[in-house]
C-alpha positions, 0 to 999 in steps of 0.5 A: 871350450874348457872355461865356455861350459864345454859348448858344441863345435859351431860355438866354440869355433864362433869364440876361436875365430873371433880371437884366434887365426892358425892354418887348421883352425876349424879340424883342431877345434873339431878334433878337440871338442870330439875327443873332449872326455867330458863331453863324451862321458857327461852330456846327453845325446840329441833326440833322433825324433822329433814330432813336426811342430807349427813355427812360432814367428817372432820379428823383434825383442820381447815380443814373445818372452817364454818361461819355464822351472828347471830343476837338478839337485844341490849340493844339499842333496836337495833339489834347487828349482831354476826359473828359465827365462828365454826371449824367442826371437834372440834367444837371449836367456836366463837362469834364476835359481830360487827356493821353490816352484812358488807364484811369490818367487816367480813374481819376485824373480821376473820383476826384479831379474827381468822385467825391471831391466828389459821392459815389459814384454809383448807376450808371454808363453808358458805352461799351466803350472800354477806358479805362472797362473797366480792372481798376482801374475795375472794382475801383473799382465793386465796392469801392464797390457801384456799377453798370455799364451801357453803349451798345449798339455804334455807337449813340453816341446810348445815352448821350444826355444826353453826346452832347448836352452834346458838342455843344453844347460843341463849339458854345460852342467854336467861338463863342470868340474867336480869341485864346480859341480857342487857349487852349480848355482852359483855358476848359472849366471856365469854360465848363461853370459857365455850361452848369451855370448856365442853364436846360436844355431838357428839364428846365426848370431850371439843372443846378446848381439841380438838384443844389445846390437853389440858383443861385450868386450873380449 
């Protein structure tokens, strides 16, 4: 729990059982991850409401590939802007921290973190900044014969499964250790391998499993 970026009791009891068996297993992880001071002092509750949404279905990898800017202050005391890149259907993400909300950084860092590794995806979803709706961009999707969608305007929650993965990497943030705290970016790869690794909630199983059908070595 403590060196898996403080993550809930489903996943950290998913990282204990793959390696570990003790009579009580599930109440000591639970009891643990309850009490953890750093979980109680640094992360933010669930929100209690939700508005009802339509379901986006996805049936494979990279059919639906869902961008979004995150962004937290640096040690620097200025903000660092992370580009957050999340497949809907294995819920695979990434964090790429850049220099700023620009249409060169977003081409750079998709083209050279993403889509030059995963292939080109079927469609992409994201909102209307225009960061994503550059020329270059646009030039980009009808070389590549890729679909474009986006959020309805003040719905942030339209791109749901990036929302999610904000939070809680917000929250896995914000449980480092001081020393760790200022050196964030620096963490985020590290940080999201482990998210990637563990099982996720609506899907039952490790976004990596999903996109790899294996898990890497313990």
């Amino acid at each position: 729990h403590d060196d898996a970026g403080h993550q809930g009791i489903p996943r950290t009891l998913h990282l204990a059982r793959q390696r570990f068996f003790w009579v009580g297993l599930e109440r000591d992880i639970s009891d643990y991850v309850h009490t953890c001071s750093r979980c109680v002092v640094a992360k933010t509750a669930e929100p209690a409401d939700r508005a009802p949404l339509e379901s986006i279905r996805t049936s494979a990898p990279l059919e639906l590939v869902c961008f979004d800017f995150w962004s937290a202050e640096g040690n620097k005391k200025k903000n660092v802007d992370v580009l957050v890149v999340t497949d809907h259907f294995t819920k695979l993400a990434h964090a790429f921290p850049c220099t700023g909300q620009t249409f060169h950084q977003v081409a750079k860092k998709l083209w050279d973190k993403f889509l030059s590794i995963y292939g080109f995806p079927q469609r992409i979803h994201s909102d209307r900044g225009a960061y994503f709706e550059s020329k270059l961009l646009k030039d980009l999707q009808v070389i590549a014969g890729i679909e474009k969608s986006h959020t309805t305007p003040y719905h942030p929650s339209g791109s749901g499964c990036v929302e999610r993965f904000n939070r809680t990497l917000d929250n896995m943030l914000r449980t480092l250790p001081p020393l760790a705290k200022h050196k964030w970016p620096q963490m985020l790869y590290t940080l999201t391998f482990v998210y990637n690794c563990t099982i996720h909630e609506t899907t039952g199983f490790a976004p990596f499993y999903l996109m790899f059908g294996r898990l890497p070595p313990a």
